[in-house]
N, C-alpha and C positions, 0 to 999 in steps of 0.2 A: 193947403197942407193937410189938412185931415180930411176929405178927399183924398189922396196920395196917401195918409194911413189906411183909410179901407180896403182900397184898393190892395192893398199889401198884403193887409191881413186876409184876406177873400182869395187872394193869389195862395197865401198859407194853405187857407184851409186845403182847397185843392187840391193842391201838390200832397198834404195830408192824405187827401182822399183818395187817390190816384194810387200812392203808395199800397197802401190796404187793398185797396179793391187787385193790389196785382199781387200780393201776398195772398188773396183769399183763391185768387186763379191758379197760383202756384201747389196750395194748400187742395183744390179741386185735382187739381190733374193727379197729384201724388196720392189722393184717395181712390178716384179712378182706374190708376196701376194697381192698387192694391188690390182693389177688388177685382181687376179681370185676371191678378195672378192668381187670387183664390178660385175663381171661377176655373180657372186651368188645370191648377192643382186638384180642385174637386171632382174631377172627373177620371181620374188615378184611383182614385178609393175602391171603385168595385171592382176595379182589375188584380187590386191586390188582394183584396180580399176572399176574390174569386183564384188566385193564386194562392192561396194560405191555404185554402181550401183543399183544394187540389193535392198540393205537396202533402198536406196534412193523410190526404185521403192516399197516396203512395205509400206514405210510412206505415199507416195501420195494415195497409193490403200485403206489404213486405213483410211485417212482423206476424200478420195471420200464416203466411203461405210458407216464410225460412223459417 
């Protein structure tokens, strides 16, 4: 009989651990998205800015010249 409790409780643990360890994989991949959307997104930056630029540099060249 207690034999057949350890065993139970060792089955517990497990089934514990298994649980976690597939939250922690879940918990990995949703940081992985995160970070390759930043990575994506990060590479927009100097285009816009390089766009702001630009515009910026039309508006002053219009108001020099009209």
């Amino acid at each position: 009989m207690e034999m057949t409790l350890d065993i139970v409780k060792l089955e517990a643990e497990v089934s514990k651990m298994i649980s976690e360890n597939m939250k922690l994989i879940a918990e990995t991949r949703k940081l992985n998205a995160e970070a390759s959307k930043m990575i994506r997104e990060r590479a927009w930056y100097p285009m816009v800015a390089i766009g702001a630029a630009f515009a910026s540099g039309a508006a002053l060249a219009k108001l020099m010249i009209g």
